[in-house]
C-alpha positions as CSV (number, residue, x, y, z in Angstrom):
1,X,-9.9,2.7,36.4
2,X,-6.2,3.8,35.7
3,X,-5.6,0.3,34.6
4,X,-8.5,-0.2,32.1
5,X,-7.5,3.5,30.6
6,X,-4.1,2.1,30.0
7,X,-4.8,-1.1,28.8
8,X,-7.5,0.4,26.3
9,X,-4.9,2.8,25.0
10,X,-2.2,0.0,24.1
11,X,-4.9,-2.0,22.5
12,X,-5.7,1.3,20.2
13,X,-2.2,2.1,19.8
14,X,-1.9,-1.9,18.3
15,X,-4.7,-1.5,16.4
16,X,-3.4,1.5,14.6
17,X,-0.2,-0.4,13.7
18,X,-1.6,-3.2,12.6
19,X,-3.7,-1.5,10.0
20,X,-0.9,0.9,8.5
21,X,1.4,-2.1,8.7
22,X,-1.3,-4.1,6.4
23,X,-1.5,-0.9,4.4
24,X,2.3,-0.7,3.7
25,X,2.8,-4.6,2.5
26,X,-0.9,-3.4,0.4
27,X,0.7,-0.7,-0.9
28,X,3.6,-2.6,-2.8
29,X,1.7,-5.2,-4.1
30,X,-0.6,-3.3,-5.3
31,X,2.4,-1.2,-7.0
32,X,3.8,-2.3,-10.2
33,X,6.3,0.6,-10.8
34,X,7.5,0.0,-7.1
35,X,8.1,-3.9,-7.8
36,X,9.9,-3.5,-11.0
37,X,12.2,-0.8,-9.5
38,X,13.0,-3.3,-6.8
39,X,13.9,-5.9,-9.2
40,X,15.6,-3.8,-11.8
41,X,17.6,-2.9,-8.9
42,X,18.7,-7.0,-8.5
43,X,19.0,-7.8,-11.7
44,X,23.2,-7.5,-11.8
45,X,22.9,-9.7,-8.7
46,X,25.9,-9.0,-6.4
47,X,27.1,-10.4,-3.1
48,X,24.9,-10.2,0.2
49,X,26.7,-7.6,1.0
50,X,26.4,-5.4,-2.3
51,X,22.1,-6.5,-1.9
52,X,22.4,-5.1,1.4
53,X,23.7,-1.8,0.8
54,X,21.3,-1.1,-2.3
55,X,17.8,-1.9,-0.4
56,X,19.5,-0.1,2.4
57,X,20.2,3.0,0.6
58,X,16.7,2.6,-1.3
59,X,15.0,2.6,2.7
60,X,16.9,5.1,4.1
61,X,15.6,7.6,1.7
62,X,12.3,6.5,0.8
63,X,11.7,6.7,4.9
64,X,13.3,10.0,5.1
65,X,10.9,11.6,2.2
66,X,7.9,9.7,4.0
67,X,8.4,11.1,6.5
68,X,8.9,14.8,5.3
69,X,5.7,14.8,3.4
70,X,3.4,13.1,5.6
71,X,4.4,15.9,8.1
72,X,4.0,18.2,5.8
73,X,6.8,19.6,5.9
74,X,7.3,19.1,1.6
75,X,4.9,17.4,-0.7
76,X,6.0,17.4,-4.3
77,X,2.9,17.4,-6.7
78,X,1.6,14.2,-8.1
79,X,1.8,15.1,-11.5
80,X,5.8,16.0,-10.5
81,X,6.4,12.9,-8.3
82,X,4.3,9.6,-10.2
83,X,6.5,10.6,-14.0
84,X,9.3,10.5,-11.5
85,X,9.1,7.1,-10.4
86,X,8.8,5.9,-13.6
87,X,11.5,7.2,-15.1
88,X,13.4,6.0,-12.1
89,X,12.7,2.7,-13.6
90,X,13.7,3.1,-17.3
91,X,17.3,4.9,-15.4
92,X,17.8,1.5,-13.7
93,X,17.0,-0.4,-16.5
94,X,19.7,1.7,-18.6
95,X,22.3,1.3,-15.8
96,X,22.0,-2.6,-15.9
97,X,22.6,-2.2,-19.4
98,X,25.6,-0.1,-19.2
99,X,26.6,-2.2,-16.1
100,X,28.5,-4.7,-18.0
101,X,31.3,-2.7,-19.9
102,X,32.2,-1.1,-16.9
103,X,33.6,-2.3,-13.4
104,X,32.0,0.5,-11.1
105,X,27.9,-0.5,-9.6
106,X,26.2,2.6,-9.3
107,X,22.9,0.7,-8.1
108,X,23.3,1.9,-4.3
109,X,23.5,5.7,-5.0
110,X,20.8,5.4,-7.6
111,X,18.4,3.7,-5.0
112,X,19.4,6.4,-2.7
113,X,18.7,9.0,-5.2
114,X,15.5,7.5,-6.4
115,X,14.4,6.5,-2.9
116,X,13.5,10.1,-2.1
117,X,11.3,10.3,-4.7
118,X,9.4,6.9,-4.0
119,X,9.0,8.3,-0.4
120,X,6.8,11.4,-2.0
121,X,4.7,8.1,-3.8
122,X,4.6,6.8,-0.7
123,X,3.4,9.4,1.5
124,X,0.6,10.3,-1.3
125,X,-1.1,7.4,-0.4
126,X,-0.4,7.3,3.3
127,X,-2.0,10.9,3.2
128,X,-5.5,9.4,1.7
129,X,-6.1,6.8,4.8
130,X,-7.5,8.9,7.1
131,X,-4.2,9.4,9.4
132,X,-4.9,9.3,13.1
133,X,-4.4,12.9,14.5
134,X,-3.4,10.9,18.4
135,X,-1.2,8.5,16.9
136,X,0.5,10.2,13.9
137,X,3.7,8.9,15.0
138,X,3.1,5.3,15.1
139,X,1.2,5.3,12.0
140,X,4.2,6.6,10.0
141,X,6.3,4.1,11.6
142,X,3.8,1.2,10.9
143,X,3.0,2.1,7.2
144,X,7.1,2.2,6.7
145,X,7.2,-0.8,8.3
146,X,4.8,-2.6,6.1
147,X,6.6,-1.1,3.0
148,X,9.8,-2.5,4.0
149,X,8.4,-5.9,4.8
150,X,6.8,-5.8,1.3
151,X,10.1,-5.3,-0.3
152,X,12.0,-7.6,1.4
153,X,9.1,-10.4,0.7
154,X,10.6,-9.4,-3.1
155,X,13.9,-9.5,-2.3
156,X,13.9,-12.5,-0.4
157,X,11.6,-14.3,-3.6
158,X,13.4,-12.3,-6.7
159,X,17.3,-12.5,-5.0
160,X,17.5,-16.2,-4.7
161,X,16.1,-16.9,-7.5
162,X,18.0,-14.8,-10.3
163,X,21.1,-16.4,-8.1
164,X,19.9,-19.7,-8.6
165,X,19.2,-19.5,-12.7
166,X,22.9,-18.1,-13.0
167,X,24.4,-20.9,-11.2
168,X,21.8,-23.3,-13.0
169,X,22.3,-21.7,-16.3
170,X,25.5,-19.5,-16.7
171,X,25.3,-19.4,-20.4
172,X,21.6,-17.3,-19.6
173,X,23.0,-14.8,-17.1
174,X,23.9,-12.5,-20.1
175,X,19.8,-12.8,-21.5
176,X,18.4,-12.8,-18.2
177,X,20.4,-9.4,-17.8
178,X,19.9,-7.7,-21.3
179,X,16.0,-8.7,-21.4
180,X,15.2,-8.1,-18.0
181,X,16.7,-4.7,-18.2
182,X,15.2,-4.2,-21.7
183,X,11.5,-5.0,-19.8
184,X,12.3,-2.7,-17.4
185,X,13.0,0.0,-19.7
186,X,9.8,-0.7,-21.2
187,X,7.5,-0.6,-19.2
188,X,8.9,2.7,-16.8
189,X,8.8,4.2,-20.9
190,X,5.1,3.2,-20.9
191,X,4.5,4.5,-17.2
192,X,6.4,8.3,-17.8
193,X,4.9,8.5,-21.4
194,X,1.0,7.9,-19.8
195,X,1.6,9.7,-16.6
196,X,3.0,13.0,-18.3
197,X,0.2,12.8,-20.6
198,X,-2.3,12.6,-18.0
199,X,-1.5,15.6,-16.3
């Protein structure tokens, strides 16, 4: 009997991850604003190492902020938090731009910075999926899980990719920088401008 209770609680406990893991990778593919911060963030390209630190910083805060408001512990209004992330977008867009007449990157503090706020979008959603009072833990830990394999599916794609056209193509590096950056801008203008209006 001990053995059956045991064996039905790991298969739960799976369960439970598996579903807030697919709910994660869901959640940034269903989320424009969170893609184009992600690659407004790669845009300047940069060494592994420079990559690394950046989507670092950006998942060390967005898990800390998770974390805090799924816990309830702080939870930021909506109609505070969504104008936030898009005009987290438009201020990466502007540092791309401003990037290239000067020799410091600023992209791992602002993905830091900004990273606490995407947590808050985060957790919003995490709140609406029914969280399981038993298994709160590993819920948390699975949904942040499946975020962070959803943005490194785009880093993995996006990184390569913008390294490859640059080698390909020098002469479009400059382009490839100014427009992106220009789209970027664009669209997190759109985003703040609707989102403040709506509320």
């Amino acid at each position: 009997t001990r053995a059956t209770w045991v064996t039905g609680e790991k298969r739960d406990l799976g369960r439970v991850a598996l579903r807030f893991i697919r709910e994660g990778v869901h959640h940034i593919f269903i989320g424009p604003d969170h893609i184009l911060f992600i690659l407004g963030l790669l845009l300047l390209g940069g060494s592994l190492r420079q990559l690394l630190r950046i989507v670092t910083a950006f998942t060390i805060a967005h898990s800390l902020t998770l974390a805090v408001a799924t816990l309830g512990w702080l939870q930021p209004p909506a109609r505070v938090v969504e104008p936030l992330i898009a005009l987290s977008i438009i201020v990466v867009g502007i540092e791309n731009l401003l990037a290239e007449q000067r020799h410091r990157d600023w992209r791992a503090p602002l993905a830091f910075g900004f990273g606490l706020v995407h947590g808050f979008g985060f957790a919003s959603v995490l709140r609406e999926l029914s969280l399981p009072a038993d298994a709160l833990g590993g819920a948390l830990l699975s949904f942040n899980v499946g975020v962070e394999l959803g943005q490194m599916a785009i880093v993995v794609v996006a990184a390569p990719l913008l390294a490859w056209l640059r080698r390909w193509r020098p002469a479009w590096s400059p382009g490839i920088l100014r427009g992106g950056s220009l789209v970027v801008i664009a669209a997190g203008a759109f985003w703040l401008v609707e989102r403040l209006l709506a509320h």
